[in-house]
C-alpha positions as CSV (number, residue, x, y, z in Angstrom):
1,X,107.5,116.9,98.8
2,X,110.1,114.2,96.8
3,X,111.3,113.2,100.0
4,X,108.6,113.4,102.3
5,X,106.3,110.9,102.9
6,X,102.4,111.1,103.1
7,X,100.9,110.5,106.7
8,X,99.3,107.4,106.2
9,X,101.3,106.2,103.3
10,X,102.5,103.0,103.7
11,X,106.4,102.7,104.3
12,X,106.8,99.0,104.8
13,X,106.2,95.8,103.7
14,X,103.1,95.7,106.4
15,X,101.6,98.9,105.4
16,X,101.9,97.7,102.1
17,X,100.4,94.7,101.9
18,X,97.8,96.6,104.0
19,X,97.1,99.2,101.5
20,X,96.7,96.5,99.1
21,X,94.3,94.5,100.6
22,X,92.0,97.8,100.9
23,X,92.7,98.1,97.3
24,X,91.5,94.6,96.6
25,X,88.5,95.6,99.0
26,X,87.8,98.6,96.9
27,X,87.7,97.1,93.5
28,X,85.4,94.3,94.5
29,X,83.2,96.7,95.7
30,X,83.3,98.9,92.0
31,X,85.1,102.2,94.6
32,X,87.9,102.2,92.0
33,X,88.2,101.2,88.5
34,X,90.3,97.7,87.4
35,X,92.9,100.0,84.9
36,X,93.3,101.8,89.0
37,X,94.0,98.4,90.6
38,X,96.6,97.1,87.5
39,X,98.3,100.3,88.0
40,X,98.6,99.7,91.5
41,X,99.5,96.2,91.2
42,X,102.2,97.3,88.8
43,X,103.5,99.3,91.4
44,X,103.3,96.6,94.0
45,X,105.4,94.5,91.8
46,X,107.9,97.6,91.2
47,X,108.3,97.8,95.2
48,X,108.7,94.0,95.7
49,X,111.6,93.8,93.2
50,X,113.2,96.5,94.6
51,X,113.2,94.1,98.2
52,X,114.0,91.4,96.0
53,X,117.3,93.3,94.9
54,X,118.2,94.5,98.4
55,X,118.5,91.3,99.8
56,X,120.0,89.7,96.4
57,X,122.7,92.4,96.5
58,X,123.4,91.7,100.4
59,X,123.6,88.1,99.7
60,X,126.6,88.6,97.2
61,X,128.2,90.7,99.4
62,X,128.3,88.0,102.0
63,X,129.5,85.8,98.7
64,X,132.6,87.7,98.2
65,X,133.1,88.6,101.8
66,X,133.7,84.4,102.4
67,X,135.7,84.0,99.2
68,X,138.2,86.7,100.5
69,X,137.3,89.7,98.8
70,X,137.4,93.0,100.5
71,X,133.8,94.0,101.1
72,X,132.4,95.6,103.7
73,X,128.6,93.7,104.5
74,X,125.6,96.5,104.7
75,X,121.9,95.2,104.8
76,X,120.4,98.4,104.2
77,X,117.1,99.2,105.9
78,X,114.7,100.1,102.9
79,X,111.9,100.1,105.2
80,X,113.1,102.8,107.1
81,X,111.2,106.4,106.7
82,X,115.1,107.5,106.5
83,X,116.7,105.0,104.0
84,X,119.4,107.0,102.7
85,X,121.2,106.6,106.1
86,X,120.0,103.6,107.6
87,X,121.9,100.4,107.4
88,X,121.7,97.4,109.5
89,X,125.2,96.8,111.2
């Protein structure tokens, strides 16, 4: 189950923000406890740095493309149900 994901889990950046908001929901209406929605939150914040570093990491491979180096340019696609093959060409 490591590499499968939940039907109705989210899986991007929509979903996610989604999920969220119904977590937000749930809390102000006392369906989940606050230590449940700083966990989550935590976790939220965990997800967005990982964006963060994708795009931080393509960025510097653009960076050292231009000053001559010899890199090849991949955007992965994190947001892909299949991320350890996707890339954006």
């Amino acid at each position: 189950m490591a590499n499968e994901v939940r039907t109705g889990a989210p899986v991007n950046t929509k979903s996610l923000a989604a999920f969220l908001f119904n977590e937000m929901e749930r809390l102000k209406a006392k369906e989940t406890t606050p230590q449940e929605a700083i966990a989550q939150a935590k976790l939220a914040s965990q997800l967005n740095n990982l964006l963060d570093y994708e795009l931080k990491r393509t960025v510097v491979q653009m960076k050292l493309k231009e000053a001559g180096a010899n890199v090849e340019v991949k955007l992965r696609e994190i947001e892909s149900k299949s991320f350890d093959e996707a890339t954006v060409e």
